[in-house]
C-alpha positions in Angstrom: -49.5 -5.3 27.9 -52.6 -5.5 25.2 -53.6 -8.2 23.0 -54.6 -6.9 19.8 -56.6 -9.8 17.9 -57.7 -10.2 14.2 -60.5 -11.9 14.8 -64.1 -9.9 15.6 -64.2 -12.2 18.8 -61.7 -15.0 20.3 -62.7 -18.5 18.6 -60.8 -21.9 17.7 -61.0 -23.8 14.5 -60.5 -27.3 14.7 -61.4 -29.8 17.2 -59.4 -31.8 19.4 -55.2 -31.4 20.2 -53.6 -33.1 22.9 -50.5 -32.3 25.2 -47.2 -34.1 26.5 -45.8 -34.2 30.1 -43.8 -30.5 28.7 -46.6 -28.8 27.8 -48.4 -29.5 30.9 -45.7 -28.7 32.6 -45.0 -25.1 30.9 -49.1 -24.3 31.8 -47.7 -25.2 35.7 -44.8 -22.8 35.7 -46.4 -20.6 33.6 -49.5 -20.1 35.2 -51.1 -22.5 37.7 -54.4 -21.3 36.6 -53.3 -22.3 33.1 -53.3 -25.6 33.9 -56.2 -26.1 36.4 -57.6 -24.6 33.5 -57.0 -27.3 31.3 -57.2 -30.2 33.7 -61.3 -29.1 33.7 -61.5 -29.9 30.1 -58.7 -32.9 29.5 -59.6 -36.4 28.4 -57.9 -39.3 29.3 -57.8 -42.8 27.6 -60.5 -44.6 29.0 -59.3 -47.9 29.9 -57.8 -48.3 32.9 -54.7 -50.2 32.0 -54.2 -47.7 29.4 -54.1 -44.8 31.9 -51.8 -47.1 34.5 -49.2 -47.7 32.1 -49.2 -44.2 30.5 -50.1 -45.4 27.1 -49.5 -42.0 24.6 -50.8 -44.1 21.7 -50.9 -47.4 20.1 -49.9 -47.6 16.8 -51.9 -50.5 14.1 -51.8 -51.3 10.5 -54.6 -49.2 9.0 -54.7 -51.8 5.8 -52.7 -54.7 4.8 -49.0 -54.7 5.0 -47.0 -55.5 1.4 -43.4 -56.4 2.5 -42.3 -53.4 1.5 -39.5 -52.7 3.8 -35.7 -52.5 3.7 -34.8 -55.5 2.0 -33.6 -58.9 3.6 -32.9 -59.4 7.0 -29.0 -61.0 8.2 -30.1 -64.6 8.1 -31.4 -64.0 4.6 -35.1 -63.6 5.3 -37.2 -61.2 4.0 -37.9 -57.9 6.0 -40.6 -55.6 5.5 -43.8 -55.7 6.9 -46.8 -59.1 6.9 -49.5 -57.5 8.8 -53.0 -57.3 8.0 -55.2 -54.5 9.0 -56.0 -54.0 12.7 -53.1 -55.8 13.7 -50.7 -54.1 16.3 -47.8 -52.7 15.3 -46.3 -51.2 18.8 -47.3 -48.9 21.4 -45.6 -45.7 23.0 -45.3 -44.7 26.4 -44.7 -41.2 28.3 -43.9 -40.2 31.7 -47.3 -38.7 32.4 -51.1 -40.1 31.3 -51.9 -39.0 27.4 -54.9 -36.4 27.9 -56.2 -34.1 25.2 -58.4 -31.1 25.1 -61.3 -29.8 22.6 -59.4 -26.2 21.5 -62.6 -24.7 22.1 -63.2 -25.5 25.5 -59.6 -24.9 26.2 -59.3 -21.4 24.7 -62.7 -20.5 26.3 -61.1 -21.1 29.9 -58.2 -19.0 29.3 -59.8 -16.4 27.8 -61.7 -16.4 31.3 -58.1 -15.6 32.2 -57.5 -12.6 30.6 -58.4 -9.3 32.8 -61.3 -7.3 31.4 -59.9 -4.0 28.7 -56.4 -6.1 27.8 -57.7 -7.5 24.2 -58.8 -5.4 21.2 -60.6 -7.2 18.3 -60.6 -6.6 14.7 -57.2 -6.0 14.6 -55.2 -7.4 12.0 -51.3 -6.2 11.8 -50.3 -4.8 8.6 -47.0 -3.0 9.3 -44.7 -2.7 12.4 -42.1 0.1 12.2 -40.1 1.7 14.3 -40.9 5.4 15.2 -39.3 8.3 13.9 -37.4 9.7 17.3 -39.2 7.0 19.6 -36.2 6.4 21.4 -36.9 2.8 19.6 -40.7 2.9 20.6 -43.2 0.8 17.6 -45.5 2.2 15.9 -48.0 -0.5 15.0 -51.0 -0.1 12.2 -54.0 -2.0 11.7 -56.0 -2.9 8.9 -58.7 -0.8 9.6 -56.8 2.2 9.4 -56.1 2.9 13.7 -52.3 2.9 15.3 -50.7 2.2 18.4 -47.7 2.9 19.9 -45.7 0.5 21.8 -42.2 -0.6 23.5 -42.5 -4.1 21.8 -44.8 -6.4 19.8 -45.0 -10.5 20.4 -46.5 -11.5 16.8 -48.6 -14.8 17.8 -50.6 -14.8 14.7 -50.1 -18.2 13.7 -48.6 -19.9 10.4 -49.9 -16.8 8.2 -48.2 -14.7 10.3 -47.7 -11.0 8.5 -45.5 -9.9 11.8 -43.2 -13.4 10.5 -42.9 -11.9 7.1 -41.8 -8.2 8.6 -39.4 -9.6 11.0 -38.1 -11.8 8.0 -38.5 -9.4 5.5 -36.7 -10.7 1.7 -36.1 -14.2 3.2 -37.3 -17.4 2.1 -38.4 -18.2 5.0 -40.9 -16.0 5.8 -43.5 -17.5 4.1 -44.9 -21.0 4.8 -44.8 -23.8 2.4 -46.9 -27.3 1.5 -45.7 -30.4 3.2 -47.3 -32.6 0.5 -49.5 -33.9 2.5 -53.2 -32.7 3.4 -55.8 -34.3 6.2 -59.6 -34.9 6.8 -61.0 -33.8 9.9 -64.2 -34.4 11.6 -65.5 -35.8 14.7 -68.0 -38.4 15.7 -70.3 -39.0 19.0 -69.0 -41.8 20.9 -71.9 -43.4 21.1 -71.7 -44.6 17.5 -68.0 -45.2 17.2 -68.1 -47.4 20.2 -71.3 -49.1 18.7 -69.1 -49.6 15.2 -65.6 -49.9 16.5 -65.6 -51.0 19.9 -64.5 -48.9 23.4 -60.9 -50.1 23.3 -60.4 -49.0 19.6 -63.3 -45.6 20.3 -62.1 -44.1 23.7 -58.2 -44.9 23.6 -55.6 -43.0 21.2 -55.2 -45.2 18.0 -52.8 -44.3 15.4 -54.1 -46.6 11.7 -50.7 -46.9 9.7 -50.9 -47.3 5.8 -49.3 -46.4 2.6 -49.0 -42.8 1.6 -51.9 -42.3 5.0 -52.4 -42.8 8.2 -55.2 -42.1 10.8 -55.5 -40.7 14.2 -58.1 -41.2 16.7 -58.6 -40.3 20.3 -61.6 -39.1 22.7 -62.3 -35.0 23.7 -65.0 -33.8 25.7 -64.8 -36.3 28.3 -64.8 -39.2 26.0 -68.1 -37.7 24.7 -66.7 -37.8 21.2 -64.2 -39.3 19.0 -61.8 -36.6 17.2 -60.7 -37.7 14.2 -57.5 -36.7 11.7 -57.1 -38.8 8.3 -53.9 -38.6 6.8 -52.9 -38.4 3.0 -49.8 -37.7 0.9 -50.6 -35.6 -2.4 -48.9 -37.4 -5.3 -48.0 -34.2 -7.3 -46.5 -32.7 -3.6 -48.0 -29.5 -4.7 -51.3 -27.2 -3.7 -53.2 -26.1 -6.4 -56.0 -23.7 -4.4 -53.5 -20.9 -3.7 -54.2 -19.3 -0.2 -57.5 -21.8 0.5 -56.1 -23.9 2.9 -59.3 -25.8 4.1 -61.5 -27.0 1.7 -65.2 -27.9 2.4 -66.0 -31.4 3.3 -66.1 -34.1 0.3 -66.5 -37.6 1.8 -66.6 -39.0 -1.5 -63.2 -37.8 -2.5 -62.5 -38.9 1.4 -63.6 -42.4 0.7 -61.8 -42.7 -2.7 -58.4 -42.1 -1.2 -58.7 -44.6 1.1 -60.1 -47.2 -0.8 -59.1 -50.5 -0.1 -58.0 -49.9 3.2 -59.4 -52.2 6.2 -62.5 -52.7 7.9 -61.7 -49.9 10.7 -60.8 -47.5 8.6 -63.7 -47.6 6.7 -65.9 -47.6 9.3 -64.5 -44.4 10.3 -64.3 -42.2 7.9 -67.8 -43.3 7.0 -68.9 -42.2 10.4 -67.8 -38.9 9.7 -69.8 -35.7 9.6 -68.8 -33.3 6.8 -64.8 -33.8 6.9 -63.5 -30.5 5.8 -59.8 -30.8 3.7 -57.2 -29.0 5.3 -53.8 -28.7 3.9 -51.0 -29.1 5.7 -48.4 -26.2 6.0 -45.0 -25.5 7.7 -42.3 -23.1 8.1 -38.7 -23.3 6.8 -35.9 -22.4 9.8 -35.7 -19.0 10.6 -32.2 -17.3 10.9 -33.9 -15.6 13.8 -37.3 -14.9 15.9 -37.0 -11.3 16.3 -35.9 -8.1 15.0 -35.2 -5.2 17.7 -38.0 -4.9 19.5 -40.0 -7.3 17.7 -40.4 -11.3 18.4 -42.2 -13.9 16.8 -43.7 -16.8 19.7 -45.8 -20.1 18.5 -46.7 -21.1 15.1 -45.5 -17.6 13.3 -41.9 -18.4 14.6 -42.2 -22.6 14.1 -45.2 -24.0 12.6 -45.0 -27.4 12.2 -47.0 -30.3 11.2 -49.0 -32.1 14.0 -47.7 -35.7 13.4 -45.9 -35.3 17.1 -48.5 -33.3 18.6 -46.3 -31.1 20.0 -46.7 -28.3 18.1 -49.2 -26.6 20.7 -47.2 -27.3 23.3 -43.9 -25.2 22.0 -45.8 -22.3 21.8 -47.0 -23.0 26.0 -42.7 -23.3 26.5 -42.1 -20.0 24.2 -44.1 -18.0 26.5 -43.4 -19.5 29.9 -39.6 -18.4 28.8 -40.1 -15.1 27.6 -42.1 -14.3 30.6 -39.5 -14.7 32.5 -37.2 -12.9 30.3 -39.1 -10.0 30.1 -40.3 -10.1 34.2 -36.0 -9.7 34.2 -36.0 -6.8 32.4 -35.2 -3.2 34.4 -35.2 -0.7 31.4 -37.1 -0.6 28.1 -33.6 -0.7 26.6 -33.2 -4.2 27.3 -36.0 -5.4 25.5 -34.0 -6.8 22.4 -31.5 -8.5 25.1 -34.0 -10.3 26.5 -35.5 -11.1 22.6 -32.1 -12.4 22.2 -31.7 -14.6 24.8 -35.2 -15.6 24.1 -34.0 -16.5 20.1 -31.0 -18.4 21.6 -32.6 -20.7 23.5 -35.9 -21.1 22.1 -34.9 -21.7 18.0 -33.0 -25.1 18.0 -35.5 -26.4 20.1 -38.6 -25.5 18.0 -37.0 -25.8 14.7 -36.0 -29.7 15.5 -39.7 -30.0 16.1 -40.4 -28.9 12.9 -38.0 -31.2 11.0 -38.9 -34.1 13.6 -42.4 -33.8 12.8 -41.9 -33.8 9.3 -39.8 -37.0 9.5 -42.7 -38.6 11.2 -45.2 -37.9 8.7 -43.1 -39.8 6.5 -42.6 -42.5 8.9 -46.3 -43.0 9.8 -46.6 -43.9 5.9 -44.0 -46.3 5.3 -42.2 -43.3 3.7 -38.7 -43.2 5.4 -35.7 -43.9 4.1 -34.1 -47.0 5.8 -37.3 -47.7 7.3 -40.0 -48.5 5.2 -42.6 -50.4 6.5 -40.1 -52.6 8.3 -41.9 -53.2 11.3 -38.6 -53.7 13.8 -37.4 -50.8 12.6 -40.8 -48.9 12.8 -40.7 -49.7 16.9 -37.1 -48.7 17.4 -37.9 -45.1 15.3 -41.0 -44.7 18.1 -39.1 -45.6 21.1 -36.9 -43.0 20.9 -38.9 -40.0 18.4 -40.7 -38.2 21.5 -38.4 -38.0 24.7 -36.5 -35.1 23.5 -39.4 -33.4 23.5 -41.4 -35.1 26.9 -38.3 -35.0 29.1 -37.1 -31.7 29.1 -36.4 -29.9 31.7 -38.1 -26.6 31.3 -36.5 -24.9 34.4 -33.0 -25.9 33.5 -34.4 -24.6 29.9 -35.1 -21.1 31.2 -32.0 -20.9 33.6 -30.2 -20.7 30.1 -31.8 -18.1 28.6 -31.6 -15.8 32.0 -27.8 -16.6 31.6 -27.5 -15.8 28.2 -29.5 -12.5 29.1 -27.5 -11.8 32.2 -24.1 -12.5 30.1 
């Protein structure tokens, strides 16, 4: 195997991103070195109680409720939501203790995996093709003009993804589309958020709820800083800057579309060093993940929009299952069997992410229909949104796809 990257050197954009009890346990079956690798660079909520009772995140009105919710209750009274900013809404729970990573640090300890001569840089895919009497070998060209030969290409090259838009070639659905919704992101030394917030609200996973926005923030680095993601719905629903999907930072525009939001909030996004825009894509189902010898794994197969952070995490499962397709395989010829199998299992999994995460966006902003900003029926939606994806079981999960390649 060879990893051919785009990029002159491996690097991560963006700062913090946190795993569920599947993820973590994909890195174990995966590799084990995956996830010792990980566990050097996790955060954990810092309190105590927090970590005891396996607190994912609390969730907390962000600004002032406005009784906006899904009309009157049975006994005549009115629903919808009375809260004030700061006040908590509910909190969520998962099997295993909430930790997150800085991408950096994560991707720097796998790359420490990979054995010296398997990566190439530079190399950005522009065409995948089968080879003229190959025997159904792939011919692979780069944009700087070299080739390679191979038995079968993984495309892993993220949201953009040009081996998507081969694989899916005249569909729809090749290319990614705008949510309507875009995000702020930045990160700030714990030192001062505790100072302005406090450690519960600074070193603990917070979720700020509003209208048309919400707020995440939780600790990386060891609880050495405070990573930051603020929410916003675009009115028009459209992006206007073409193929510029992050924007340099403009804190006034920042502060602007929160205005009139609570003290917290505020105090946040004040704190924040040079919050770059980012807009916020996904992908529309896929009919399929591969094409012959040619499969699509991660974000070029499913991107979807972090609201569940679980995005990251699929992509851990996608390869922990077709590794153990592909360590099944006896024959070249099998390849696309195993790609298959791989599509079979893996695609109504990922692509209920996608649609999942979507639908939380909306319900972090008092957007959903039938839900509003009641807050009952706010709790009941988060009881049940995540353990789908938490409780899996990943072994059972790849026992299918052997069967379905075993047939």
């Amino acid at each position: 195997p060879h990893l051919y990257e785009a990029a002159p050197a491996f690097a991560e954009i963006g700062a913090g991103v946190a795993f569920g009890s599947n993820s973590i346990a994909a890195m174990r079956l995966l590799d084990p070195a995956i996830a010792s690798a990980y566990e050097r660079h996790a955060t954990f909520h810092a309190d105590p109680d927090a970590r005891r009772r396996k607190v994912w995140s609390g969730y907390r009105m962000g600004m002032d409720g406005r009784a906006r919710g899904r009309g009157r209750g049975s006994g005549g009274e009115e629903s919808g939501n009375r809260l004030k900013a700061g006040d908590f809404i509910h909190e969520v729970r998962s099997e295993t203790e909430r930790s997150s990573v800085h991408r950096a640090r994560f991707l720097d300890a796998m790359v420490e995996l990979v054995p010296e001569g398997y990566a190439s840089f530079g190399k950005r895919v522009v065409e995948v093709r089968e080879r003229v009497g190959g025997d159904g070998e792939l011919e692979v060209r780069f944009a700087d003009g070299s080739m390679v030969y191979a038995d079968a290409v993984v495309g892993c090259d993220g949201v953009k993804s040009r081996v998507r838009q081969i694989v899916l070639a005249g569909e729809p659905e090749m290319e990614p589309v705008f949510t309507g919704k875009y995000a702020y992101r930045g990160l700030i030394p714990m030192e001062e958020a505790v100072e302005a917030l406090g450690e519960w609200t600074a070193k603990n996973a917070h979720f700020h709820w509003g209208y048309d926005g919400h707020v995440l923030t939780f600790p990386i680095e060891h609880g050495n800083t405070m990573n930051v993601v603020a929410f916003r719905t675009k009115k028009d629903g459209e992006w206007e800057y073409g193929s510029q999907w992050v924007l340099s930072g403009n804190k006034e525009r920042m502060l602007s579309d929160y205005e009139g939001w609570g003290k917290e909030v505020q105090s946040i996004l004040r704190m924040m060093r040079s919050p770059d825009i980012w807009a916020l894509f996904d992908h529309l189902p896929a009919k399929t993940y591969y094409k012959g010898r040619i499969c699509l794994l991660g974000d070029s197969a499913h991107a979807s929009t972090p609201h569940q952070g679980a995005g990251a995490g699929m992509a851990i499962e996608d390869a922990f299952v077709l590794s153990r397709l592909l360590a099944r395989i006896k024959d070249k010829r099998q390849l696309e069997r195993a790609f298959s199998a791989y599509d079979t299992v893996r695609r109504p999994r990922t692509q209920k992410l996608v649609s999942t995460s979507r639908d939380a966006g909306c319900l972090y902003e008092f957007q959903k229909e039938g839900v509003g900003d009641d807050v009952e029926a706010l709790k009941k939606d988060l009881d049940g949104r995540m353990r789908w994806v938490w409780d899996a079981d990943l072994e059972e999960h790849v026992g299918e796809a052997l069967k379905t390649f075993d047939g």
